[in-house]
N, C-alpha and C positions, 0 to 999 in steps of 0.2 A: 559744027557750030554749037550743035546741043552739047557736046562735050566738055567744049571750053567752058561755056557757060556754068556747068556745073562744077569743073574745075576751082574756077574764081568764087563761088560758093564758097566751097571746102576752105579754100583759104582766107576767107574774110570768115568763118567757122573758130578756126582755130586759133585765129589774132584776139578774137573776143573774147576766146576759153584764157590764152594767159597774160591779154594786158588788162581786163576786165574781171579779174576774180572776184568773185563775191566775199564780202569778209563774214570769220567763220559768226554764228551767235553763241549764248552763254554758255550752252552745253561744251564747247571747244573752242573758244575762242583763241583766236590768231592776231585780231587785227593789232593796232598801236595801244602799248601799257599804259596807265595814267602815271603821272609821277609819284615817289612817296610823300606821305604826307609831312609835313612841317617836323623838324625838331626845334621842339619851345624849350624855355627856361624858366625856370621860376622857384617857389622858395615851400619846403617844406617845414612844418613847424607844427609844436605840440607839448604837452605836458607830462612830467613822469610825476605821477601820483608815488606816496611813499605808506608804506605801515609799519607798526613798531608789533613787534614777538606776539603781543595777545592780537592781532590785525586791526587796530584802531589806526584811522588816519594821520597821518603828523601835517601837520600846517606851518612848522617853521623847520630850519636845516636843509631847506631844499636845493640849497648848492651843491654844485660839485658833481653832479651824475656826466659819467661821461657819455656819450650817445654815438656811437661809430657806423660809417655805411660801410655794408661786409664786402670785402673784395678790394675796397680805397684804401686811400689815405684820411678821406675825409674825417673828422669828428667834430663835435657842437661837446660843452658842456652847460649843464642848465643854472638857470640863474635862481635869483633869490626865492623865486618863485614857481621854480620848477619847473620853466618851459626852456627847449631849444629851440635852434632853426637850424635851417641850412638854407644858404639863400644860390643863384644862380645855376638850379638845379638843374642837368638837361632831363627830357623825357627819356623813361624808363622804368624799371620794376627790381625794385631797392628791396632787401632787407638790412636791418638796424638791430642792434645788439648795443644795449643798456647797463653800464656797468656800476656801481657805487662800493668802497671797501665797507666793509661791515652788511653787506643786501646782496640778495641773491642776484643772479645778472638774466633777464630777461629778453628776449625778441621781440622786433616787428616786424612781422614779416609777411613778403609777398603785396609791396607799397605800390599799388598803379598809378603811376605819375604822371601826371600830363604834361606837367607844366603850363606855360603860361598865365598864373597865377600864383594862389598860396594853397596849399592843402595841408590838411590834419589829419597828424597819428597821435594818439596818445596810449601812453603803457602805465603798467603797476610795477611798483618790486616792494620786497618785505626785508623788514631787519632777519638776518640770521641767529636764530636762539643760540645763549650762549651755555643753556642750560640742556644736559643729556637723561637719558632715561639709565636710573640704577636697577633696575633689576627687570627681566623678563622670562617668563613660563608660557609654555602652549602645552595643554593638553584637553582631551575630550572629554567631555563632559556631556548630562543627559539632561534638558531643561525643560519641565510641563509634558514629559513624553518625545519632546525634538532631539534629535541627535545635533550636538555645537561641538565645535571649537573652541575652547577659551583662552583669551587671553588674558593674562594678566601682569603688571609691571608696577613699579613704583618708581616715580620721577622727584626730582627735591622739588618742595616748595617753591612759591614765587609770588609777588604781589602781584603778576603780570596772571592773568589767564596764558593758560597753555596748549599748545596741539600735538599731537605723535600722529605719525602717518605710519601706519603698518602696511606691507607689501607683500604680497604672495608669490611666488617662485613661479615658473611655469611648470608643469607636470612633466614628469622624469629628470628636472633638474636638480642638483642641489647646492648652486650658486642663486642667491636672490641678492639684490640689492635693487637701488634709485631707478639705477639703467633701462630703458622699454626694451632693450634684448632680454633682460632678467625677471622681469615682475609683469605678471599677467593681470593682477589687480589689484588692489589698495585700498585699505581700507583710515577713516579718521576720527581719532576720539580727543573730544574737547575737555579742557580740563579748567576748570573753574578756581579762580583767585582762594588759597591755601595759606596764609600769612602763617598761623598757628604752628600748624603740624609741621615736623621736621622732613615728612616725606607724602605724597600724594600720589594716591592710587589711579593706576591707568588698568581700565577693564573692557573685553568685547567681546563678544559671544556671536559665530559666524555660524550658522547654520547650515551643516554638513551638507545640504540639498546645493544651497550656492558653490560649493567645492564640486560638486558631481557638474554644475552647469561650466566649470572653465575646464572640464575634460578630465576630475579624478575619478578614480576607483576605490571603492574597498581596496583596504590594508595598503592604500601608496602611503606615501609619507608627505607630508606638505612642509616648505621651507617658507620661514619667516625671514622679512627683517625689519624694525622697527627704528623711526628716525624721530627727532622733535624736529616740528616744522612751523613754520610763521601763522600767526594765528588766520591771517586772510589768503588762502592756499589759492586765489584764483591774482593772487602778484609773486611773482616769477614764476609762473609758471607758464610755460609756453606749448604750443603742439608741435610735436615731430611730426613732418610730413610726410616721413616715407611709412609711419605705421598709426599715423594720425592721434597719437596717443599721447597727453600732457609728462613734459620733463619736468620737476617742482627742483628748484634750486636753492630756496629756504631752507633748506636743512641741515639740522643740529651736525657737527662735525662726528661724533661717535655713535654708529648705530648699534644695535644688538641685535642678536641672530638667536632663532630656534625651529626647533621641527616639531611634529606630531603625526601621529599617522590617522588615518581616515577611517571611519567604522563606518 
């Protein structure tokens, strides 16, 4: 009799172990998922700021910028005022690419969108100088006791204030240019309204110590190359993400290229 009895135990044991499971807690949970959450809609919208060559703001011409979501079809162009939209957005994480003929073409990127409302991106972009640098030299030079770099170039005249972005090669290269595979660092020299003169001097003196900090040595050689760029360098210019480092699209169509070696 004691047997059965403990028989019928075991089995009202084992009915509890799998019709009665315990549901797991946070550490492993098993029990039932929640749903996901809502996909909303709604309307993104914003302004493209513009600059002309010396980076002063423009306040009129603000039509025409095209605004595209990368991967769609989508586009907005902005109105008289500079803004676009895009309305019936669904939730998700946009980038946008800002084009104008004559401006550099700029990003926004990495847009978290909710939806369910309106949200704002706004961008810059700059006129593309139409003016190039005539002449340029690198060599070393000894200034106050410092060991430098100098450079030096002449650019034409302009009623506009002007910018040149110089770039420096990455060490054992001797490709440099715009590109973040090509240029380790950058350097920029403003260049002040010249009506007069037929040519105006671009100069910079980089001290040899900064060359030793992006990895040269005695006797490498350092490759330049020098662009004119929009007077306001923080429109169009945007960051690569894979190397976090600004791409600048303002610039002049004809660069110049030179070397020097490191002492």
């Amino acid at each position: 009799m004691k047997a059965k009895i403990l028989f019928i135990n075991a089995i009202a044991v084992i009915i509890c172990l799998s019709s009665c499971k315990k549901e797991a807690g946070p550490e492993g949970a098993t029990g039932a998922q929640g749903s996901a959450g809502p996909v909303l809609t709604g309307n993104l919208k914003g302004f493209i700021n513009h600059y002309d060559v010396s980076g002063t703001k423009l306040v009129s011409g603000l039509a025409g910028d095209t605004v595209s979501i990368d991967g769609t079809t989508k586009l907005a162009v902005t109105d008289a005022a500079g803004s676009y939209s895009f309305t019936g957005l669904s939730t998700g994480v946009y980038n946008l690419t800002v084009t104008r003929s004559g401006f550099g073409t700029t990003k926004i990127q990495s847009v978290q969108f909710t939806g369910g409302g309106d949200s704002y991106r706004n961008a810059n972009i700059s006129k593309i100088p139409t003016l190039n640098l005539a002449t340029l030299m690198i060599y070393d030079t000894i200034i106050n006791g410092v060991n430098n770099i100098h450079v030096r170039g002449h650019i034409t005249s302009s009623t506009d204030d002007q910018s040149v972005i110089i770039f420096v090669g990455i060490p054992g290269n001797t490709t440099v240019n715009s590109g973040v595979s090509n240029e380790i660092s950058s350097y920029v020299v403003n260049i002040a309204v010249n009506a007069a003169g037929n040519n105006t001097l671009v100069k910079l003196n980089i001290p040899t110590a900064e060359l030793y900090d992006l990895g040269y040595a005695s006797g490498n050689t350092v490759y330049f190359a020098a662009y004119t760029i929009g007077g306001n360098t923080n429109a169009s210019a945007y960051v690569d993400l894979t190397t976090n480092k600004p791409i600048y699209t303002a610039l002049g169509n004809t660069p110049l290229f030179a070397n020097a070696p490191v002492q």
